[in-house]
PDBQT receptor file of N, H, CA, C and O in Angstrom, charges set to zero:
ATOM      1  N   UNK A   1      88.503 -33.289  35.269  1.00  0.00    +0.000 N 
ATOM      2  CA  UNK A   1      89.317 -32.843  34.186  1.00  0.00    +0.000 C 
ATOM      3  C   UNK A   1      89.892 -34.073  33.504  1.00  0.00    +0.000 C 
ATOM      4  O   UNK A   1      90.249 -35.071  34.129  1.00  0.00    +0.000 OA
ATOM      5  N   UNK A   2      89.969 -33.924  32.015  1.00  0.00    +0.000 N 
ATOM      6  H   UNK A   2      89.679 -33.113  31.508  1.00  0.00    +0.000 HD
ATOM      7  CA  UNK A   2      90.606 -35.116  31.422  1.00  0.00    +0.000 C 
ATOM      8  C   UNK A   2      91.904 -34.693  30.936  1.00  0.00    +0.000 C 
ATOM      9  O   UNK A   2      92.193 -33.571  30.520  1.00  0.00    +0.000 OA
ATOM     10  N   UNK A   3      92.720 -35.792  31.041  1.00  0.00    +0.000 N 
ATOM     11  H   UNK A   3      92.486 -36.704  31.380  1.00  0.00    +0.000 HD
ATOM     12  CA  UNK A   3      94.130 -35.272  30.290  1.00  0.00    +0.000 C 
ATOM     13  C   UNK A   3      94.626 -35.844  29.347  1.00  0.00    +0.000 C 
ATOM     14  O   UNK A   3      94.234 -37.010  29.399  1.00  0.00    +0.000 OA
ATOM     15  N   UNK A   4      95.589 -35.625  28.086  1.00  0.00    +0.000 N 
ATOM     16  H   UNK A   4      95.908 -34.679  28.043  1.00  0.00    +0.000 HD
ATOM     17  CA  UNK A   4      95.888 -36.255  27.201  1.00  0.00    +0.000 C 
ATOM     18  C   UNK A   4      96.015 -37.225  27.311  1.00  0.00    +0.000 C 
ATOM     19  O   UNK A   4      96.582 -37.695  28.297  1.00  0.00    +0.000 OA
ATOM     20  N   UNK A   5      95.378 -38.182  26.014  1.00  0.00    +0.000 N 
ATOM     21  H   UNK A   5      94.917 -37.800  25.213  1.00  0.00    +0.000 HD
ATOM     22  CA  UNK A   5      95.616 -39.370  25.977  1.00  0.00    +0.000 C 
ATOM     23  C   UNK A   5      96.720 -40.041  26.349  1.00  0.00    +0.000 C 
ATOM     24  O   UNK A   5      96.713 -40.927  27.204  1.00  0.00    +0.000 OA
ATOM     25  N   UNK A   6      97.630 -39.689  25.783  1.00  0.00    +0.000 N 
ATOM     26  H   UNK A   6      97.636 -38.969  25.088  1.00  0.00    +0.000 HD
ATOM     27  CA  UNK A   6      98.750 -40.513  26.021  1.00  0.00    +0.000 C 
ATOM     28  C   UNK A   6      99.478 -39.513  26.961  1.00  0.00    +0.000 C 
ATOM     29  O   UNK A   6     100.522 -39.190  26.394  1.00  0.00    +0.000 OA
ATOM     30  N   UNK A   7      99.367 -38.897  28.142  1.00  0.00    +0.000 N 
ATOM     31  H   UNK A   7      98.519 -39.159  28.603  1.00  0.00    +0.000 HD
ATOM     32  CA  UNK A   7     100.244 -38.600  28.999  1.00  0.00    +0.000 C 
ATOM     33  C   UNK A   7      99.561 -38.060  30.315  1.00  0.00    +0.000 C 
ATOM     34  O   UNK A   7     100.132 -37.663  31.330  1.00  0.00    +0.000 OA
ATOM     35  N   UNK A   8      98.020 -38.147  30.030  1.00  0.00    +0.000 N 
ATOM     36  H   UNK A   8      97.556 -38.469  29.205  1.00  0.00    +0.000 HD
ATOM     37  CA  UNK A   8      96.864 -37.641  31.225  1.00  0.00    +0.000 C 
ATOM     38  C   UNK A   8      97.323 -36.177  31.647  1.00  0.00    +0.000 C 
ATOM     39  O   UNK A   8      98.089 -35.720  30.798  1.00  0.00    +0.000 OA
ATOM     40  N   UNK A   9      97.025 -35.086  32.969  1.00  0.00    +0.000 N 
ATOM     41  H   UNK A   9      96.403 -35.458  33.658  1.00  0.00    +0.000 HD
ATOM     42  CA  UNK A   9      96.923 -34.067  33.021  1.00  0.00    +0.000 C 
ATOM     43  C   UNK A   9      98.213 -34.111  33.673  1.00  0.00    +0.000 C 
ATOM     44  O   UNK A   9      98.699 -35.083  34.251  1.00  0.00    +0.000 OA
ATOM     45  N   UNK A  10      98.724 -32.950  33.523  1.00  0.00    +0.000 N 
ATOM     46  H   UNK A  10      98.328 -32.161  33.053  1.00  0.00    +0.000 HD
ATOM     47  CA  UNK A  10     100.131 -32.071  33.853  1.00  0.00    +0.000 C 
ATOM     48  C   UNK A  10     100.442 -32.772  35.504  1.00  0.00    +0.000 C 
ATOM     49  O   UNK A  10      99.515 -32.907  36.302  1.00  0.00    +0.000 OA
ATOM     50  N   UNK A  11     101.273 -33.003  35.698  1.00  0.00    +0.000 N 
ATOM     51  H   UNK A  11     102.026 -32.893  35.050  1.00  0.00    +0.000 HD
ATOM     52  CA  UNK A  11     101.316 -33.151  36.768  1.00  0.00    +0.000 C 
ATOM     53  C   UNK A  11     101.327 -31.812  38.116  1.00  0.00    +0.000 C 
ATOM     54  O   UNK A  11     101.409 -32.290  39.248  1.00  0.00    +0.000 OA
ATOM     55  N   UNK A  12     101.281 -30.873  38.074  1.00  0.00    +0.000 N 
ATOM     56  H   UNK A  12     101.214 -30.485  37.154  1.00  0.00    +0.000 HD
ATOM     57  CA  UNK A  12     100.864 -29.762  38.514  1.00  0.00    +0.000 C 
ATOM     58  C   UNK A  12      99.242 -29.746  38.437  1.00  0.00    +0.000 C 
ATOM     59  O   UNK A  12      98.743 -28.758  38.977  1.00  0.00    +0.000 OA
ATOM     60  N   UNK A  13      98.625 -30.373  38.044  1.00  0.00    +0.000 N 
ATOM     61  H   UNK A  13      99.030 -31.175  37.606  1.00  0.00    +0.000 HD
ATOM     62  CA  UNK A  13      97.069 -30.038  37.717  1.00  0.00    +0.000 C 
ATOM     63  C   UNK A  13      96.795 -31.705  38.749  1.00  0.00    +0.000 C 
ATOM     64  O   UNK A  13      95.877 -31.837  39.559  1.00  0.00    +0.000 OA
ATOM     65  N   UNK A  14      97.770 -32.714  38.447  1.00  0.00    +0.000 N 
ATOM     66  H   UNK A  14      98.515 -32.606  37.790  1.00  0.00    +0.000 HD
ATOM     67  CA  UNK A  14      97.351 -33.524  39.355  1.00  0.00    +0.000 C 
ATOM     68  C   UNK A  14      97.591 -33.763  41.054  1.00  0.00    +0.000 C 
ATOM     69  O   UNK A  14      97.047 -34.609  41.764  1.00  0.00    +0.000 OA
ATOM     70  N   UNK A  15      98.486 -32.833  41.398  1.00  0.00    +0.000 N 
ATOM     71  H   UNK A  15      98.928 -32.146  40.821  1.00  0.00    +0.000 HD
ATOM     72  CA  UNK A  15      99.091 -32.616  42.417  1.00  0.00    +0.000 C 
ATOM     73  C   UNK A  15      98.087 -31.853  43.390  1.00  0.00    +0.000 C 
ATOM     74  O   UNK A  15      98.092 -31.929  44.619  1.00  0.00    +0.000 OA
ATOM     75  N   UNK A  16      97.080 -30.976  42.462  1.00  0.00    +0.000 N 
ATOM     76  H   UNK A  16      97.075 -30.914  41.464  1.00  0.00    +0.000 HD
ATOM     77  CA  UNK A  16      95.856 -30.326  43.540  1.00  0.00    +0.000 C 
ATOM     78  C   UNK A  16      94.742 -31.103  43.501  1.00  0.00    +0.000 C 
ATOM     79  O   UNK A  16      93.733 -30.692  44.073  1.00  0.00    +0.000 OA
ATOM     80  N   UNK A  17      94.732 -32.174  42.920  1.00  0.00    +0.000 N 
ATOM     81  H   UNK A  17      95.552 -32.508  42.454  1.00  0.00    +0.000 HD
ATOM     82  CA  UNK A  17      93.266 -33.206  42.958  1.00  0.00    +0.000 C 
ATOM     83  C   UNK A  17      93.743 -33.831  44.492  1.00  0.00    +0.000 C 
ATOM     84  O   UNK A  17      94.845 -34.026  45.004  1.00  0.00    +0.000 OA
ATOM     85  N   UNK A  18      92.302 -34.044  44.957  1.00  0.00    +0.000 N 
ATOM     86  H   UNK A  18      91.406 -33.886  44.541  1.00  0.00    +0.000 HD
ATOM     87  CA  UNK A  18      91.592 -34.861  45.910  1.00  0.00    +0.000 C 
ATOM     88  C   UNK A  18      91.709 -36.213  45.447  1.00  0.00    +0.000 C 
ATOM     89  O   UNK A  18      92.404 -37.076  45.982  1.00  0.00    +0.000 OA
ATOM     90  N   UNK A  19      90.908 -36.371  44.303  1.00  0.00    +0.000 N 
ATOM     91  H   UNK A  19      90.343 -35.670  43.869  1.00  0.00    +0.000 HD
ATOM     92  CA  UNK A  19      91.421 -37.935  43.869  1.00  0.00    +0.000 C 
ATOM     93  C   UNK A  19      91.396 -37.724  42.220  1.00  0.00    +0.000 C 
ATOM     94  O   UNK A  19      91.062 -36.766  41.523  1.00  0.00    +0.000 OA
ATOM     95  N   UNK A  20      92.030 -39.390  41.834  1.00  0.00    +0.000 N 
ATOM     96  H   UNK A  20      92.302 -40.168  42.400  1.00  0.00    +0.000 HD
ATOM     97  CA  UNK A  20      92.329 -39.447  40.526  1.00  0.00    +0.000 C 
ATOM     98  C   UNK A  20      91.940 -40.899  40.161  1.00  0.00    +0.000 C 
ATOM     99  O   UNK A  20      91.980 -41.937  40.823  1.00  0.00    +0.000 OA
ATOM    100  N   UNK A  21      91.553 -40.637  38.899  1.00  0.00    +0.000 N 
ATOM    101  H   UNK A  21      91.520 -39.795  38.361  1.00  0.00    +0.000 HD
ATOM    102  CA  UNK A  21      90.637 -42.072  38.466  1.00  0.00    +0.000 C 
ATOM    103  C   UNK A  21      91.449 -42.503  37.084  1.00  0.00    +0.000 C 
ATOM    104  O   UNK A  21      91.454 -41.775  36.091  1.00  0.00    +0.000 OA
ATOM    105  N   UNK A  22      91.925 -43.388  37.127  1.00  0.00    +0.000 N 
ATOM    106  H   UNK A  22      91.921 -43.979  37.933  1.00  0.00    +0.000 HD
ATOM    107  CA  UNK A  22      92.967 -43.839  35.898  1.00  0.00    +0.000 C 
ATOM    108  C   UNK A  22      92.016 -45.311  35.225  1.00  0.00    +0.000 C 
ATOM    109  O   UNK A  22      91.541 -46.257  35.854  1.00  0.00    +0.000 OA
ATOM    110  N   UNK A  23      91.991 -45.002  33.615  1.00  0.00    +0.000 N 
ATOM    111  H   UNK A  23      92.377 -44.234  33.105  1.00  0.00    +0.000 HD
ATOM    112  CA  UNK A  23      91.431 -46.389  33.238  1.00  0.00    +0.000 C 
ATOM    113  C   UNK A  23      92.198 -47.047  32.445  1.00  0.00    +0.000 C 
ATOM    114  O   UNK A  23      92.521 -46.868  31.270  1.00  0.00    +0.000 OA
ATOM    115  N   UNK A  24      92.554 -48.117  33.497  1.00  0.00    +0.000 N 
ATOM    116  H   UNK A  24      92.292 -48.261  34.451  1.00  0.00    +0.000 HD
ATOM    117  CA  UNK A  24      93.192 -49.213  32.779  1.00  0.00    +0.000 C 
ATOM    118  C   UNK A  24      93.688 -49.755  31.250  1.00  0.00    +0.000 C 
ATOM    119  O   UNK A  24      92.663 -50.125  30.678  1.00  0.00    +0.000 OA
ATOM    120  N   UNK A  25      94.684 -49.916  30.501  1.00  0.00    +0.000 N 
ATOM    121  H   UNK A  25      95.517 -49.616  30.966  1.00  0.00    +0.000 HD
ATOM    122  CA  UNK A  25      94.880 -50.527  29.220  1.00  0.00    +0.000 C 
ATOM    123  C   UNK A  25      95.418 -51.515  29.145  1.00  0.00    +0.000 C 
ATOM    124  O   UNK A  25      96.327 -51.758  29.939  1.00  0.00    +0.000 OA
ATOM    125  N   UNK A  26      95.085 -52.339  28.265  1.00  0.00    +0.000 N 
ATOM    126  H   UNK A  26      94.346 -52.142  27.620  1.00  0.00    +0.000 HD
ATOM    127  CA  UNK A  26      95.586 -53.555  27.657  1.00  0.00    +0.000 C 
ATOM    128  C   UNK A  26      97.370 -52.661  27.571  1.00  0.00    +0.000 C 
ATOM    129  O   UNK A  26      97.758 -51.493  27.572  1.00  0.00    +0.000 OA
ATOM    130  N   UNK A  27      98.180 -54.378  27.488  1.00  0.00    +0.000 N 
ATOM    131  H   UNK A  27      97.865 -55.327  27.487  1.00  0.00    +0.000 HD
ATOM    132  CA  UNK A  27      99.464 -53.645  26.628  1.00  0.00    +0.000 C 
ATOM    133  C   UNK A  27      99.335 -53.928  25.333  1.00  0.00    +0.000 C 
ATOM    134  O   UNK A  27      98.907 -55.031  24.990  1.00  0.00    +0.000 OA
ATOM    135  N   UNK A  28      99.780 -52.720  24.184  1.00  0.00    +0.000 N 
ATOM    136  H   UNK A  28     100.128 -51.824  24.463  1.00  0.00    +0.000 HD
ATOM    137  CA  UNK A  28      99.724 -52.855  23.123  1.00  0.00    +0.000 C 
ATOM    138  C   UNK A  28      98.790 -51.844  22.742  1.00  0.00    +0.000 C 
ATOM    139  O   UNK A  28      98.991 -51.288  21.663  1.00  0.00    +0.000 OA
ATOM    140  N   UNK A  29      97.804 -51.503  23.430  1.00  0.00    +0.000 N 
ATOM    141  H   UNK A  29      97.640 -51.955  24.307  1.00  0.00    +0.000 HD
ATOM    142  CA  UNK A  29      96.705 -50.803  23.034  1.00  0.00    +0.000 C 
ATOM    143  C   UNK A  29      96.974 -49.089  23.131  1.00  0.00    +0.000 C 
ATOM    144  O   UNK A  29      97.202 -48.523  24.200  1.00  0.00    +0.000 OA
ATOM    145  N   UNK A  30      96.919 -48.562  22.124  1.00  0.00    +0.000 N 
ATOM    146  H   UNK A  30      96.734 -49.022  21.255  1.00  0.00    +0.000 HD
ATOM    147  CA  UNK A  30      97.691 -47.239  21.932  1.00  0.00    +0.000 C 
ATOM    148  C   UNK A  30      96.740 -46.353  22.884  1.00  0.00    +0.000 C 
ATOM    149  O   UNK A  30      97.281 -45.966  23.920  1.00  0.00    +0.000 OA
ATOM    150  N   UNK A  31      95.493 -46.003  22.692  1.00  0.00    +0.000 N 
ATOM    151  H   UNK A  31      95.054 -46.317  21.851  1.00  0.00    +0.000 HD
ATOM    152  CA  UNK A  31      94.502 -45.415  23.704  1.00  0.00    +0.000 C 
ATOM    153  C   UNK A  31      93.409 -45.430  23.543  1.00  0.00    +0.000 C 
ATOM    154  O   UNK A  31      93.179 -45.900  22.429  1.00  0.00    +0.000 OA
ATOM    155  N   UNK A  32      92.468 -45.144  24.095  1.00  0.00    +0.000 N 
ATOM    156  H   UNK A  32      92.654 -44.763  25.000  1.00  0.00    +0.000 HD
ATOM    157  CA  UNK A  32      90.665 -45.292  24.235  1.00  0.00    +0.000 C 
ATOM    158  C   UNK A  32      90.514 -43.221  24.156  1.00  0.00    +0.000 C 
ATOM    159  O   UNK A  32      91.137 -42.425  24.859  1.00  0.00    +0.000 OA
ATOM    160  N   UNK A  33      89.888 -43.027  23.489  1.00  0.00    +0.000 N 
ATOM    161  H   UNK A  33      89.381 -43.673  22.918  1.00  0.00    +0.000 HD
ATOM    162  CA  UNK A  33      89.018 -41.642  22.864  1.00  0.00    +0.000 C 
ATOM    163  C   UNK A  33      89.028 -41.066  24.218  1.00  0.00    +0.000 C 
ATOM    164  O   UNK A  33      88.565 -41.834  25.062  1.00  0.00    +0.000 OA
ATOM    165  N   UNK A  34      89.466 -39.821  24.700  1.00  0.00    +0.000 N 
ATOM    166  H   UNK A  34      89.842 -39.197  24.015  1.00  0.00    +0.000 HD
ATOM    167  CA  UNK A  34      89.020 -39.246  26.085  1.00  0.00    +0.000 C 
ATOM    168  C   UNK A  34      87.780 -38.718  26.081  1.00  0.00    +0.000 C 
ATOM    169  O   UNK A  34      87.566 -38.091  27.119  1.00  0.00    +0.000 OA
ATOM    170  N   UNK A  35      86.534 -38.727  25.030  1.00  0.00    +0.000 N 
ATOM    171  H   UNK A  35      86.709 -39.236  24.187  1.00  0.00    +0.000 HD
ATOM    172  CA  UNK A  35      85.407 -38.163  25.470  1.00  0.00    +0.000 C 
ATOM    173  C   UNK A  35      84.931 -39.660  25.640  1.00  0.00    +0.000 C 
ATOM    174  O   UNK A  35      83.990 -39.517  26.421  1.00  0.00    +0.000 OA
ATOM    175  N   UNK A  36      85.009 -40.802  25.413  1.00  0.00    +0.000 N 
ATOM    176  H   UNK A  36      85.773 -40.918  24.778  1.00  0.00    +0.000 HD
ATOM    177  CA  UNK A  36      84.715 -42.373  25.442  1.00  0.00    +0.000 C 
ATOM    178  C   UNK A  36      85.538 -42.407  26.800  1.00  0.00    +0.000 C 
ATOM    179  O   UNK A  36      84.741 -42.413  27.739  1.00  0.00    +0.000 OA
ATOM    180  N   UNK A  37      86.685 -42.428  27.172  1.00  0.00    +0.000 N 
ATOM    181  H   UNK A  37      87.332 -42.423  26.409  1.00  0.00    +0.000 HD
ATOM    182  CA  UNK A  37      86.753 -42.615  28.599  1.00  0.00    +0.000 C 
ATOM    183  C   UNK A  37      86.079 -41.525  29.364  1.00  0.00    +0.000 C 
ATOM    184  O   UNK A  37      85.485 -42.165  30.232  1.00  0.00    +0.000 OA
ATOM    185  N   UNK A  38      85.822 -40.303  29.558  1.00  0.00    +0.000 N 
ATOM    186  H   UNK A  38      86.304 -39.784  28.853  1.00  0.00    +0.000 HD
ATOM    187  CA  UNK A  38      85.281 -39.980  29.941  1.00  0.00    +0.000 C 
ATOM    188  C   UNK A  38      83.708 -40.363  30.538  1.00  0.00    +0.000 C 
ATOM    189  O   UNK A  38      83.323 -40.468  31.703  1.00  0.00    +0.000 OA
ATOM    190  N   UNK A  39      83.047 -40.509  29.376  1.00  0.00    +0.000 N 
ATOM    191  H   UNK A  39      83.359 -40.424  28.430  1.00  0.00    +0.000 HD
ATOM    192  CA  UNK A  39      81.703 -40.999  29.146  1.00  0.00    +0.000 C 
ATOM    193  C   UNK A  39      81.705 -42.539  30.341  1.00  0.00    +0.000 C 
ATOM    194  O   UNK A  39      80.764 -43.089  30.914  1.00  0.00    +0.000 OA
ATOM    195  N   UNK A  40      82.795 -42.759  30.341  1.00  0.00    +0.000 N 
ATOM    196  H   UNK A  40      83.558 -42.312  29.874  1.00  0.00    +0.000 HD
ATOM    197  CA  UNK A  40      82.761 -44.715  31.297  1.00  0.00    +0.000 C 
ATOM    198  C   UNK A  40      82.718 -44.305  32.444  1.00  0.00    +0.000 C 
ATOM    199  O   UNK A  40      81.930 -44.787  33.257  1.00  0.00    +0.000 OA
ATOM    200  N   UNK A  41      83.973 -42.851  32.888  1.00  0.00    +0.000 N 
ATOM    201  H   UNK A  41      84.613 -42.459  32.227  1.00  0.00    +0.000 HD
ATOM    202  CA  UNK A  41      83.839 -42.936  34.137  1.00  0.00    +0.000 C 
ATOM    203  C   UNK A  41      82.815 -42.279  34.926  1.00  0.00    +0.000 C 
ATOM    204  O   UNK A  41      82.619 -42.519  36.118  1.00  0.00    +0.000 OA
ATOM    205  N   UNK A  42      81.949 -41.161  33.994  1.00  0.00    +0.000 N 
ATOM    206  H   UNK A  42      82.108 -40.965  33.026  1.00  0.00    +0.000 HD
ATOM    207  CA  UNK A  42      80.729 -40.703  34.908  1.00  0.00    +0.000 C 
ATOM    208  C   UNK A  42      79.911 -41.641  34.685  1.00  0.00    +0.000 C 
ATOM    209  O   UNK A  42      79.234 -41.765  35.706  1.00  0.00    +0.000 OA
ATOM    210  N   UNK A  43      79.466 -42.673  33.593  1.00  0.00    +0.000 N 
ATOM    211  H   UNK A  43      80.015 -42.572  32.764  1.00  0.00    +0.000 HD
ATOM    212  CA  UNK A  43      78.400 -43.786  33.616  1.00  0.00    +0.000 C 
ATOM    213  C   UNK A  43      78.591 -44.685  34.937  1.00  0.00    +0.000 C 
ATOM    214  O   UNK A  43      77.735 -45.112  35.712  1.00  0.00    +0.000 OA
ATOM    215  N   UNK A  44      80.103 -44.845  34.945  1.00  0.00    +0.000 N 
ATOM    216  H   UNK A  44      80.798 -44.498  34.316  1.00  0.00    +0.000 HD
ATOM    217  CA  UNK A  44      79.992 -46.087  36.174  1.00  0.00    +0.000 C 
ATOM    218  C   UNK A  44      80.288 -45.341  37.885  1.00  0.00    +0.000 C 
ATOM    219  O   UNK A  44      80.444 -45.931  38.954  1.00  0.00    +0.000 OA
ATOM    220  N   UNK A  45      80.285 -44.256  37.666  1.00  0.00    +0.000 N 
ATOM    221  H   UNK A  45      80.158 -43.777  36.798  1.00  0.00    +0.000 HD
ATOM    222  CA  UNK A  45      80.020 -43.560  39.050  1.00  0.00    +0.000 C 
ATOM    223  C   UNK A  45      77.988 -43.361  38.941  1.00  0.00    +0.000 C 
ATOM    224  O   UNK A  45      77.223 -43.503  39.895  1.00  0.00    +0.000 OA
ATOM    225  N   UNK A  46      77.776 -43.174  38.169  1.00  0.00    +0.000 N 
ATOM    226  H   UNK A  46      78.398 -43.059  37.394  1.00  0.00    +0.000 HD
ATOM    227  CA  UNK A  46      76.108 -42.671  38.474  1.00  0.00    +0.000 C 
ATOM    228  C   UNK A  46      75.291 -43.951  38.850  1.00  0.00    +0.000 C 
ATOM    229  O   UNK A  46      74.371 -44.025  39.664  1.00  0.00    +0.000 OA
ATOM    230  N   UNK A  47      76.024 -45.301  37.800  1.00  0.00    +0.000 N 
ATOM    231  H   UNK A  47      76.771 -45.241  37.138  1.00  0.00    +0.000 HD
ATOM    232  CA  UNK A  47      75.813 -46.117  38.734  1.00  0.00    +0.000 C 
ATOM    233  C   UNK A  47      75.983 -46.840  39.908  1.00  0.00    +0.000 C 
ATOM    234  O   UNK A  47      75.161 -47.666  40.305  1.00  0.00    +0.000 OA
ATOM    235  N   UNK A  48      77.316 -46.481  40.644  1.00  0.00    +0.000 N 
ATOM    236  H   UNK A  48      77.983 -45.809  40.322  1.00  0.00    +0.000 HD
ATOM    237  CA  UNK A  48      77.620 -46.839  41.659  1.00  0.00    +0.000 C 
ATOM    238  C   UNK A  48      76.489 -46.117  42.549  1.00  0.00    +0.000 C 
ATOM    239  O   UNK A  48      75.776 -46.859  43.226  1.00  0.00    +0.000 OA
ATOM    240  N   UNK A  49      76.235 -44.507  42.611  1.00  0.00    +0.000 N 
ATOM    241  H   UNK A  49      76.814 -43.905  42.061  1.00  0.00    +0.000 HD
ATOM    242  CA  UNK A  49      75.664 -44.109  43.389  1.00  0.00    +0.000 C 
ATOM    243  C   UNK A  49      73.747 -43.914  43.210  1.00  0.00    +0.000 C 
ATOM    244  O   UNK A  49      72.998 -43.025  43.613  1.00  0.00    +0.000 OA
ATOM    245  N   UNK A  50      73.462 -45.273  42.377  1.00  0.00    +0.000 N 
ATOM    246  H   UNK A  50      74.070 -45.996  42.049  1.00  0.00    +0.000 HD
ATOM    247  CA  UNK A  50      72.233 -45.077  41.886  1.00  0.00    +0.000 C 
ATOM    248  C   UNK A  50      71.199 -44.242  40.855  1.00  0.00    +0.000 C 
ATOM    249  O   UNK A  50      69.983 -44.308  40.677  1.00  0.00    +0.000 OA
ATOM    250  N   UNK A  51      72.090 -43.561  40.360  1.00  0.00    +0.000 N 
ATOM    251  H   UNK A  51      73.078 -43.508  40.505  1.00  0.00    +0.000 HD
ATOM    252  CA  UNK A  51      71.458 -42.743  39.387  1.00  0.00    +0.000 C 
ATOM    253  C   UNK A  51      70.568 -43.116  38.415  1.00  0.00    +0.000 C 
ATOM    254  O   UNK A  51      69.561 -42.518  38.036  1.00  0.00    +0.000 OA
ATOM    255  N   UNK A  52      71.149 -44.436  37.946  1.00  0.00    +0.000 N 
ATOM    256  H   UNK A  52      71.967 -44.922  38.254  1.00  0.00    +0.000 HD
ATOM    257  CA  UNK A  52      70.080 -45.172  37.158  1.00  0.00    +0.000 C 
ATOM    258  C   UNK A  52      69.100 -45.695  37.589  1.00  0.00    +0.000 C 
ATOM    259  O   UNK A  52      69.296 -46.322  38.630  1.00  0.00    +0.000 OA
ATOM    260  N   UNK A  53      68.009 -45.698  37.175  1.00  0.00    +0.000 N 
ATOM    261  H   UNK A  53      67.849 -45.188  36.330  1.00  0.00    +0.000 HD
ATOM    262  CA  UNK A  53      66.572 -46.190  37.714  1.00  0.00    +0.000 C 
ATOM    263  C   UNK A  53      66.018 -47.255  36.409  1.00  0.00    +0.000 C 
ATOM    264  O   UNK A  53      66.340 -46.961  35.258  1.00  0.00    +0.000 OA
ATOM    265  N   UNK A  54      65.203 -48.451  36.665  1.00  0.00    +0.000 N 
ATOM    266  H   UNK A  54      64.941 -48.691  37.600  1.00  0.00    +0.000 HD
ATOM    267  CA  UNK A  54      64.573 -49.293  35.894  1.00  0.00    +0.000 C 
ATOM    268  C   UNK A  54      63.643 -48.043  35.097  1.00  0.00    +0.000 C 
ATOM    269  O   UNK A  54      63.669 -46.935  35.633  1.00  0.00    +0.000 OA
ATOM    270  N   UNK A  55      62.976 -48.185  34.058  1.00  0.00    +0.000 N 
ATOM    271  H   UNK A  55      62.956 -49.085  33.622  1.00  0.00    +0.000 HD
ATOM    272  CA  UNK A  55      62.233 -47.531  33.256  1.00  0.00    +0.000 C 
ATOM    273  C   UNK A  55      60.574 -48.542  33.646  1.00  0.00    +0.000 C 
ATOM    274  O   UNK A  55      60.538 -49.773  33.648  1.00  0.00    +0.000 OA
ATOM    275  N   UNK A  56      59.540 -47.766  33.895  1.00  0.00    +0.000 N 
ATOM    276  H   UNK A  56      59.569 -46.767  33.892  1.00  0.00    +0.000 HD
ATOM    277  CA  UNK A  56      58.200 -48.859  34.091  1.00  0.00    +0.000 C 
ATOM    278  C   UNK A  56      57.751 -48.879  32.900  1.00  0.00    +0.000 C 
ATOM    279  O   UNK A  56      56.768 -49.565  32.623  1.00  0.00    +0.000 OA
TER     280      UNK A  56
């Protein structure tokens, strides 16, 4: 689940997660697009767990 930009999910909605994945900001930097953070954090989980393959 993603939560508002500027305040992430309810804290009641975060209180029943298993885990929580927060991405980092510069200071100053107002926010990054939640379908663009989104998009980072399943890219860099599929690659952690190999999902990506070389192309022959």
């Amino acid at each position: 689940m993603l939560g508002r930009e500027s305040a992430g999910v309810p804290d009641s909605v975060a209180e029943r997660s298993d885990l929580r994945i927060r991405t980092p900001m510069r200071p100053g930097l107002r926010s990054i697009n939640v379908a663009l953070a989104g998009s980072m954090i399943v890219g860099e989980a599929m690659r952690q767990i190999g999902r990506f393959t070389e192309l022959s």
